[in-house]
C-alpha positions, 0 to 999 in steps of 0.5 A: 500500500503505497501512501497516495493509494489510501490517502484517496480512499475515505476513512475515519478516524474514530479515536483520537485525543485532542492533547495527544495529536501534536505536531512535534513543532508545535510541542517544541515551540510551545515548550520554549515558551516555557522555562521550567518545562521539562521539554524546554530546550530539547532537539526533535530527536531527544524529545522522541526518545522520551516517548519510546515507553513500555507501560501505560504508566510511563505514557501517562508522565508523558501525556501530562506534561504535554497536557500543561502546555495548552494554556490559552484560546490560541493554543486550542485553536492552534492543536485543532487546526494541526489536527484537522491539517493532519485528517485531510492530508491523510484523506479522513472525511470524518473524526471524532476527537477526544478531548479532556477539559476537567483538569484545564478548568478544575484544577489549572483554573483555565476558561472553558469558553476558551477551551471551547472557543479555540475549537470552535475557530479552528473546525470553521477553517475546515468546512469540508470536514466532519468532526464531532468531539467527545468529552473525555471525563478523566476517571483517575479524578475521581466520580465527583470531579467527572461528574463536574466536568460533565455537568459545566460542559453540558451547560453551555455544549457546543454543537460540535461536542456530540459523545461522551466517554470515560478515559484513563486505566486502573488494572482494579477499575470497577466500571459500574461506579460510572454508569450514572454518568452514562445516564446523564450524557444519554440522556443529554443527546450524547453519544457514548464510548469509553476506554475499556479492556486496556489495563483492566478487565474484560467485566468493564467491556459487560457492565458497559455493554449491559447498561448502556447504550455504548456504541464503540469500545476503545482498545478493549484488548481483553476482550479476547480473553472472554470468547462468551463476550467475544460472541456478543460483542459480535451480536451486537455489532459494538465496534472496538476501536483498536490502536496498535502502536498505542498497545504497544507503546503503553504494554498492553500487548507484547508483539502485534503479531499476537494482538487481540485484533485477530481475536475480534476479526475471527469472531466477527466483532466490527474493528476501526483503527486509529491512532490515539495519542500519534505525537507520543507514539510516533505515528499517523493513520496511514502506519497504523493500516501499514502495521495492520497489513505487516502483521497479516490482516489483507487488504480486502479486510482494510477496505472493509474497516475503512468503510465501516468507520464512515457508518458513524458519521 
């Protein structure tokens, strides 16, 4: 598959995170505008070796010290268009992008309006684009933080924020605490998603899929290991956005050749591919089909993912 082949092909990309999704030039300048940041002052190069982590708990050291840089309107409106540029040049017709403003506004005091505004300013320079933007409550916060950030967002939502999702990872996560808050989005007129099944267990990926009206899981590797919730994930048709170089990067999985990918495709459960955090795992869209062509997957298989994806628009 040669770049400009797929680039001509429609897509999506269904899982992305706003905060993760820098250019490198914008992370250096911002960083040079900052003395005490651990990033100030470092070449391309030494700032990429600083992302070559092996567990979720290094990737997340990493992703908070990127998350600090963002600051002002400008800035938001700045990553989103980098973002946008980003989608057309890979030739996506349609995004959804996470993104996560409780801790800019509950605990770095910045203006939601802002936030908003920035984002706002930069989907307008890109008509031609579909994206809708999902509020990632941070669970690690804690229930009452999230529920906070659903409610201040719900009160003056824009039109371009359309899901609702629950990201993070504990390995002891109990999934059930946060239905609440899946009610209240639903209930809102917001889609729902949620990180599920990337360091914790397959239990996350039933409670969800008994008591919501959840669409797509994110990563959901251990999945696999449940053939019963396998089969009816594949019943119902409930898609597992799957990042390979994310799952790799963060050690949810060891080698790509034995990825739960394989798993989901043979049981017949609908997979989209994505990138979700490409800045600190090195990566664009077009590596992620490259990585999923090496490691076996054909290409009438890829047609079909690329088509699939575009059913959420």
């Amino acid at each position: 598959m040669n770049f400009e082949t797929f680039r001509s092909i429609g897509k999506a990309e269904l899982h992305v995170h706003l905060e993760g999704s820098f250019r490198m030039e914008r992370a250096r300048e911002l960083a040079s505008a900052k003395p005490d940041h651990p990033w100030n002052g470092l070449a391309a190069e030494a700032l990429r070796r600083r992302f070559k982590t092996s567990s979720f708990v290094e990737f997340l050291e990493q992703f908070m010290s990127g998350y600090r840089l963002l600051k002002t309107r400008d800035h938001f409106q700045m990553v989103t268009e980098d973002l946008c540029a980003e989608f057309e040049r890979q030739g996506v017709q349609y995004a959804e992008v996470l993104y996560s403003p409780g801790v800019y506004v509950q605990k770095l005091h910045r203006e939601l309006v802002d936030i908003h505004e920035g984002i706002g300013a930069a989907l307008a320079q890109f008509p031609k684009l579909r994206v809708s933007f999902i509020l990632d409550t941070v669970l690690n916060m804690g229930l009452p933080f999230m529920s906070r950030t659903l409610e201040m967002v719900l009160h003056d939502r824009p039109e371009y924020v359309r899901g609702f999702s629950v990201g993070g990872g504990q390995p002891d996560l109990d999934m059930a605490q946060f239905l609440p808050l899946f009610e209240r989005a639903q209930e809102a007129g917001l889609f729902v998603v949620a990180h599920a099944g990337e360091v914790d267990g397959p239990e996350n990926i039933r409670t969800l899929i008994e008591h919501t009206d959840i669409r797509r899981i994110a990563h959901g590797c251990s999945a696999a290991r449940d053939p019963e919730l396998c089969r009816e994930l594949a019943g119902r048709q409930i898609a597992i956005d799957v990042s390979l170089s994310s799952n790799l990067c963060t050690g949810t999985v060891t080698n790509l050749k034995r990825h739960p990918i394989f798993k989901f495709l043979e049981y017949g459960i609908p997979v989209t591919l994505n990138t979700d955090d490409p800045f600190y795992f090195q990566t664009d869209l077009f590596n992620e089909y490259q990585l999923a062509e090496d490691i076996g997957i054909s290409w009438d298989k890829l047609l079909e993912i690329m088509a699939f994806g575009l059913e959420f628009r």
